[in-house]
Structure formats: structure tokens, C-alpha cells
N, C-alpha and C positions, 0 to 999 in steps of 0.2 A: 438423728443425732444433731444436736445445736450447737455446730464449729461456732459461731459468733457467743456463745454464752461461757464457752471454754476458752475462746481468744481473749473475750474481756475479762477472764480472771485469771490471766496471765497478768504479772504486776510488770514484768520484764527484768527479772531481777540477776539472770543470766548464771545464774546456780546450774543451769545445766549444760551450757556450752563447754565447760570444759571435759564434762562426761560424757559429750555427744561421741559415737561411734562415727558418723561421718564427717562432721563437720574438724572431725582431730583431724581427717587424714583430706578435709576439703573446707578448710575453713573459710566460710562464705555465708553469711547472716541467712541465703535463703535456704541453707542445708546447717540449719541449727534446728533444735525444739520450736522454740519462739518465732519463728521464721515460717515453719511447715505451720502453726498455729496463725500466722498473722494472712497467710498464702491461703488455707484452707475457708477461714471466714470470708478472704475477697472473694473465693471461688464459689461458695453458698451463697455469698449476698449478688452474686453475679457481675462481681467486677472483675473476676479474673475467666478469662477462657481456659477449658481444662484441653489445651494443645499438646504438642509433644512436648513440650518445651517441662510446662508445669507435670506432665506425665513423667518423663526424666525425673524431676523434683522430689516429686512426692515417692518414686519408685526406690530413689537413693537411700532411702533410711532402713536402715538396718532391723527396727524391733526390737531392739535390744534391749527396752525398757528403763536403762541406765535413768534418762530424763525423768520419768515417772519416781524413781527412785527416792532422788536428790530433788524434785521438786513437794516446796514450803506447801502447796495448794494437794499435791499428791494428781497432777490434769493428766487425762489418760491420751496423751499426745498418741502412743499405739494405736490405741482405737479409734480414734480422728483418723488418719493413715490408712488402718483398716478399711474405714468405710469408704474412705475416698479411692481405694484400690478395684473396689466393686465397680463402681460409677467410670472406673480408667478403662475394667475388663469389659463395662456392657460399651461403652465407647466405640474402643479402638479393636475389640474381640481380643481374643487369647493366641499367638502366634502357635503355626504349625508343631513343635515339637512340644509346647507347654500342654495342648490338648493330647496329645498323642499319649505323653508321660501321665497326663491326669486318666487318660482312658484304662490305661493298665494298672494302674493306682485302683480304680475301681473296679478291675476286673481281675481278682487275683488267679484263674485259670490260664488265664491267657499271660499275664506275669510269669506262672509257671514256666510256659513253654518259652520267652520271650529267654527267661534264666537260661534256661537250659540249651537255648540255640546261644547264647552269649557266653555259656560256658565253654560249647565246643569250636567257636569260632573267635574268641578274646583275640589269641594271640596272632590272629589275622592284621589286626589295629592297634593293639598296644603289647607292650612287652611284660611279662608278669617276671616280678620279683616278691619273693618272698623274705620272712625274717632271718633266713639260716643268711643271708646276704650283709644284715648287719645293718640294715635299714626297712623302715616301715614296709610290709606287704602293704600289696596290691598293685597296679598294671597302669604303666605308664603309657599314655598316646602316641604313636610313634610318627603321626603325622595333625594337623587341623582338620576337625569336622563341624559341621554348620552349628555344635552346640558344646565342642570339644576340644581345649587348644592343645598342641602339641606339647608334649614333657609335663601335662598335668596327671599328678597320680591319683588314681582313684581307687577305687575297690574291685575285687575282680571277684567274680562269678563263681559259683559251686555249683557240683552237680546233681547238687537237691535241694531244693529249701530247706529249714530248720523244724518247720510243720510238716513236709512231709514226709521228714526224717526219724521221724517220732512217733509212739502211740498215741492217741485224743489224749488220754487218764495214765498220768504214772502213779503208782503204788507204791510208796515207801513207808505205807504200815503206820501210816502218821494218824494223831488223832485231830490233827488241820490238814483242810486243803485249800491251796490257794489257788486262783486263774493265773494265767500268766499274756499280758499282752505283748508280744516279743515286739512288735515294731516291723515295717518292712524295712527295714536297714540291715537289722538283726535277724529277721528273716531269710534275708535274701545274700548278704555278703558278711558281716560279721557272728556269723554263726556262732562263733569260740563266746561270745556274749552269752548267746542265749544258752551254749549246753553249760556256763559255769552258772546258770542259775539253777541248772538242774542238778548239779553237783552239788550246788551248795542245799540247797532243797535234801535228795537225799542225805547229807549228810546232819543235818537239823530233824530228819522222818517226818518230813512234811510232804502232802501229798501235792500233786500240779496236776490241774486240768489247763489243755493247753489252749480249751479255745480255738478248737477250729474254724470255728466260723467266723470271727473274728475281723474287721472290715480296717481299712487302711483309716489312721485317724483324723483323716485329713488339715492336716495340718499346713502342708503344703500350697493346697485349695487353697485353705484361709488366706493366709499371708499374701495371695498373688491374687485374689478377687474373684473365684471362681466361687461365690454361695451357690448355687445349686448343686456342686458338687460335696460342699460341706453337709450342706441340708440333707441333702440324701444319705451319706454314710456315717453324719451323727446320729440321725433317728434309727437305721438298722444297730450301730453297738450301742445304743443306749436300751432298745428293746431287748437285746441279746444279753448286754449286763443283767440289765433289771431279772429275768431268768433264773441265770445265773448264779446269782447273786443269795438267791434263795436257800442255794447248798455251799456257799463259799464264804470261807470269813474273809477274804481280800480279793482284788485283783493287783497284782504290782507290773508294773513296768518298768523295763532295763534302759529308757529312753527319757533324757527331761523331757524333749518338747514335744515325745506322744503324751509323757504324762498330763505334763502341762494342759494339752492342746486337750485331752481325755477330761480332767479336773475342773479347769478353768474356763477353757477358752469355750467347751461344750457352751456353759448357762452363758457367758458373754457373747455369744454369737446368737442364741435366740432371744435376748434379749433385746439386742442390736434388731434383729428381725421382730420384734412386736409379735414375741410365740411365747408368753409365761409361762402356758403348762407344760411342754417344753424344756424350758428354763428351771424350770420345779423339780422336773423329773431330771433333768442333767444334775441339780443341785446334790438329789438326795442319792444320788448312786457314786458321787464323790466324794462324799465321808466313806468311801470301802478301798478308796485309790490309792496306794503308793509307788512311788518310787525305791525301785529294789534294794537298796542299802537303805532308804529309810526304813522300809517295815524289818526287814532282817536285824535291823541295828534294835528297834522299840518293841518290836514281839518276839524276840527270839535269843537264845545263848550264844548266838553267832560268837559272839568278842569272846568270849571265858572261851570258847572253841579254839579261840584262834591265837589265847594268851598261852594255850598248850602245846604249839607247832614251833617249829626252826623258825630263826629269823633270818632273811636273804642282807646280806652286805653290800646290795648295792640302793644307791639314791633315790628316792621318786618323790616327784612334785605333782600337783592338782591345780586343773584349771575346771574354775566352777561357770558349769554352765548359764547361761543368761537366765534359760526357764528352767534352772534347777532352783538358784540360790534367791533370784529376785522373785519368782512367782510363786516358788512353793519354799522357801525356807530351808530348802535342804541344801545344807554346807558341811554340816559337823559329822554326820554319821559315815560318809564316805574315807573323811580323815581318820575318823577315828579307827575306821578296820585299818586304812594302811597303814597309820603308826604302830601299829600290833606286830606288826611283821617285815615291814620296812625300816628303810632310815628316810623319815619324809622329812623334806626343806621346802619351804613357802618361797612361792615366787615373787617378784617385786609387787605385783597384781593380777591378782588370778581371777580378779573380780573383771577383767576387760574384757569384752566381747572379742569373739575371737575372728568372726567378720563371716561366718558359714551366710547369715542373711536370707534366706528361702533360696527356693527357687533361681527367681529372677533375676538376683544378684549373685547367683552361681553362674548363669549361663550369660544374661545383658550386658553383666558390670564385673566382669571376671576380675579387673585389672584392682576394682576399687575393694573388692574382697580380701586378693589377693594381697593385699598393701595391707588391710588391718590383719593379715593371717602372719605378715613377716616380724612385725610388730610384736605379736605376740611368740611367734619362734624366736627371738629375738632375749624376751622375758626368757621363756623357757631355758634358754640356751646358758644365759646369766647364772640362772638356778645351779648349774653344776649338778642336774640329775641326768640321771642314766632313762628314765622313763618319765614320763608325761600322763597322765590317766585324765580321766573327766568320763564321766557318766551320760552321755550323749555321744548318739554315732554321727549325728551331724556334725557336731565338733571334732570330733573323730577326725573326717573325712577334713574338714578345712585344715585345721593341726597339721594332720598328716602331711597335705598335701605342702603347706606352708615350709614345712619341717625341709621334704625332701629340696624346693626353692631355693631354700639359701645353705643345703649339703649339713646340711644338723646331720650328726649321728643321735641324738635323740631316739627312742620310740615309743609309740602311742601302745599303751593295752589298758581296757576297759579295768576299773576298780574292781568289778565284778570277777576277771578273767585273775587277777591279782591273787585276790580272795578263794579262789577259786586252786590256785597255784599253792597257796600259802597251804590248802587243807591237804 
């Protein structure tokens, strides 16, 4: 990639500093768009040393894509970011806990058993709370761990996965079937995700092949510079799609930024790699990709379904995820099931990053997270709804946790889980 050829068609016009995700809550020229672009060319043309200092720097940014958005030029600052994350991982290596998580990430056996000892040992380390409480489930830290601060709440553990809770093939008699790529989030702890797509499924008689073979999308990798971990578990689900694919008229996803990371980021990432056939093949098995209210919303009766059910009296608002609304377009199909059966109210900005960030910036930069997360509890809170939804469990999980932070009675349930509620 040519940082110098993308710095010099930066004009500096500064259209994106005020959308910047960090730079709102760290305003500081070298933690803006135009800053990580003017940083990244000194760094290629070798005036900058890539130290911790510039490793900090470049680590701060969010993804968010906001910059690319609202930038006249359209300059893929992510993907500058991107590639300089690789060059940070072959650098400095990938700390202890970041390999450990990427290991089980790839090894969904050992995932299994990983759940399942964390389901019967949670409440050793953190306290589970559920919704009959009146606030967001999931399992608060009851003390600090090397990758866990105390009173942050996270999700807590089931005593099966969602796959293997399940047959391969449902049968609901349908004359479509579609894949279903649940996600490990939805997999492994927001489970109520992925059975209301199997509700909503049976009730549409469409059939779900669930994909078990099915690989983590690495999404995670990407964003924190691990490519050979990407490289390896995008070539096995893009071989498995393509398969697939042959008896499926879709595959959807209950996750923007598997979808995202499945649709997009697949052909941007071997491209970035100088792999075009690759690239080609990523291309053409993402015309079959949606995200789960978008295809429910454009191939199916869902909404006439759902103009026939009770309507619930209380409020809910929508925060659109970053790789729902900016990468793939999908904003309206979500709204539109909840206004069928809701009373939905717009938040002051649903378009703001909610600060989840990968990885990195979960475990590194907890604080700086956490600060665009209250931000947006904040919005939320304004709204005057009873529920908060978005279609990512990444967001999910920062929401949530944001929510619990500043005592929101707020709660988070997937649009899907809504939907799902409504039928």
C-alpha cells in the first residue's frame, strides 16, 4: 500500500476531525484522520520509527470508518491503519492473552470445552445477573484480571453452544434454504440471537442449514494485525461457502461485523495481500451475503407478518452499527421491523461509534473505549427508551457494558430477539 500517495491526496480539509471517534474524546492532531495519514507516510518514507509511542498511535483508532465516510476524496484511512497493524504485530509480536484468544478463535473444539469450563466456573470471578434484575444480563468481574477490569460486565457463558445445540439442517418445509453464519458471539453467549432467527426462519418455512463447519471470521485477526490468521480462516469459509453455496440461495448473518468482515473485508484483505484470485473468489460468494434483517426485510413477508401481531407499549431506539450502516448500507430494514411493533424514537445520533474498537481497544485502552461507550449511553439515555437494539453483538457487549457504567436502566435486545418477540 502507498501511505505517501494517500497522504498526498489528503487536501487537509479537516471534514473529518469532528467525526473522528478518538480524536472527539482525545483531541490531538496526531489522533485525527489526517494526522494517522501524515504519521503513516513519515513512517513508510522512514522518518518516523515505528516505536511504542507511534504503536500507541496508530493502535488508538477505532475503525470506525466515520473519516472515510465524510471524506470529499472517499481515502481509506482504515486501511492504511490496517496495514500498518500487521507491521506493529510482526514488530512487537502479539501479547500473551491476544494469541491465546486468537488460538481458540481458531480452534472451535477447544472453544467448546473452554465455554463449558466457563460456564461452570463464571460465578467463581464474576457475579451473573440476569434480565429478571431489571438490568442488562451477563456477569460482572468481581475483582481485576490481567485482561479484565473489575465491575466490567460482560456476557456470560451457556452450557452449550448454539451449534451444538442444534441439528446441521432444520426442516421447516420451505421451498428456500438458507446458511446461517451465527458468529462466535452469538454462538457462544447471545444465543436468544441466534434461536430468534430460527424462529423467525420457521415462521417465514424457510429452511436453515446451520453450517457447522463454519470457521470464526476472523475479524478480530484483521483489526489487530494477526494476517496469517486471517489468511487461514478466510480461505477455509470461502472454500466451505463456495460448496455451499451450490444448494443455498443465501447465507445471512445476525452480526454486522462478521458480515462486514465475511462481504467486504474477505476481497480487501487479499487484495491488500497481492492474492486476486482470492479476491475474485471472495468477491463472487458476496453477492449471496446478507445481514439478517436485510434479507428477511427484501426476500421475504417478514413486515406484512409482523403488521398482523400486537404492538408492545413500550419505547425502543437503534444504534446503527459502524459495519452495518457505513459498509454495507444497512440502516432501514432494521427500523423498519421495529416500527411495526414498537414505539421507536431516534436517538440524537445513532450513527456514533459506539467505541467496542476490536480487540485491542477492549483489553489495552479500556478507559478510551469506555469513554466513547458513556457517550453513547448517554444519547441512549436522552432517547427516553426502554430498549436500545443494534444488530451487532459487538455493540452489544460495549452498550451494555457502557449502559451498566453510568446505572441506565436501559436494556440491550438484538432487533432480531425483538422480531422474534413480536411473532
Amino acid at each position: 500500500m502507498n501511505f505517501s500517495q494517500i497522504s498526498d491526496a489528503c487536501v487537509k480539509c479537516g471534514k473529518c476531525i469532528p467525526v473522528c471517534t478518538i480524536h472527539d474524546i482525545n483531541p490531538d492532531e496526531s489522533t485525527s484522520p489526517r494526522g494517522f495519514l501524515d504519521l503513516l507516510s513519515a513512517y513508510k518514507d522512514g522518518n518516523l520509527e515505528l516505536d511504542k509511542e507511534a504503536k500507541k498511535v496508530f493502535e488508538s483508532c477505532f475503525l470506525c470508518t466515520n473519516c472515510v465516510e465524510v471524506c470529499p476524496s472517499k481515502l481509506r484511512v482504515d486501511s492504511a491503519i490496517e496495514e500498518v497493524r500487521y507491521d506493529i504485530a510482526k514488530k512487537f509480536g502479539l501479547a500473551w492473552y491476544k494469541k491465546l484468544i486468537f488460538f481458540f478463535l481458531r480452534k472451535r473444539k477447544f472453544l467448546d470445552l473452554l465455554a463449558k469450563l466457563g460456564y461452570v466456573f463464571q460465578s467463581c470471578a464474576f457475579k451473573i445477573q440476569d434480565l429478571n434484575t431489571g438490568k442488562n444480563s451477563g456477569m460482572k468481574a468481581r475483582f481485576s484480571m490481567p485482561f479484565i477490569k473489575k465491575g466490567r460486565l460482560l456476557t456470560s457463558f451457556h452450557k452449550k453452544s448454539f451449534l451444538n445445540s442444534n441439528p446441521h439442517f432444520i426442516d421447516n418445509n420451505g421451498e428456500k434454504t438458507i446458511g446461517f453464519f451465527v458468529g462466535c458471539l452469538a454462538n457462544y453467549f447471545y444465543i436468544d440471537t441466534a434461536n430468534s432467527v430460527l424462529k423467525i426462519a420457521k415462521e417465514l418455512k424457510i429452511n436453515v442449514d446451520l453450517m457447522n463447519e463454519q470457521k470464526c471470521c476472523a475479524a478480530p485477526q484483521f483489526f489487530t494485525g494477526d494476517f496469517k490468521s486471517v489468511e487461514v480462516l478466510a480461505k477455509k469459509n470461502i472454500e466451505y461457502f463456495e460448496k455451499k453455496l451450490e444448494k443455498l440461495d443465501a447465507i445471512i448473518v445476525p452480526e454486522a461485523t462478521c458480515s462486514a468482515m465475511l462481504k467486504i473485508d474477505y476481497e480487501h484483505f487479499f487484495i491488500m495481500r497481492n492474492k486476486p484470485e482470492w479476491a475474485k473468489r471472495a468477491k463472487n460468494i458476496a453477492c449471496k451475503i446478507y445481514m439478517a434483517s436485510e434479507y428477511f426485510y427484501k426476500f421475504t413477508s417478514l413486515e406484512e407478518i409482523l403488521k398482523t401481531k400486537n404492538k408492545f407499549n413500550y419505547s425502543v431506539t437503534y444504534h446503527d452499527p459502524c459495519h452495518a450502516r457505513k459498509m454495507q448500507g444497512v440502516f432501514k430494514e432494521p427500523r423498519e421491523f421495529l416500527k411495526t411493533n414498537y414505539h421507536f424514537v431516534e436517538m440524537s445520533n445513532s450513527n456514533a461509534c459506539c467505541g467496542f474498537g476490536g480487540i485491542s481497544m477492549q483489553i489495552d485502552y479500556y478507559q478510551k473505549a469506555l469513554s466513547v461507550g458513556m457517550k453513547k449511553a448517554k444519547m441512549i439515555d436522552e432517547s427516553n427508551a426502554c430498549v436500545v437494539s443494534a444488530e451487532c453483538s459487538a455493540c452489544r457487549m460495549q452498550i451494555a457494558n457502557a449502559l451498566e457504567q453510568s446505572s441506565s436502566k436501559v436494556v440491550f435486545q438484538s432487533p432480531l430477539e425483538l422480531i422474534a418477540k413480536a411473532l
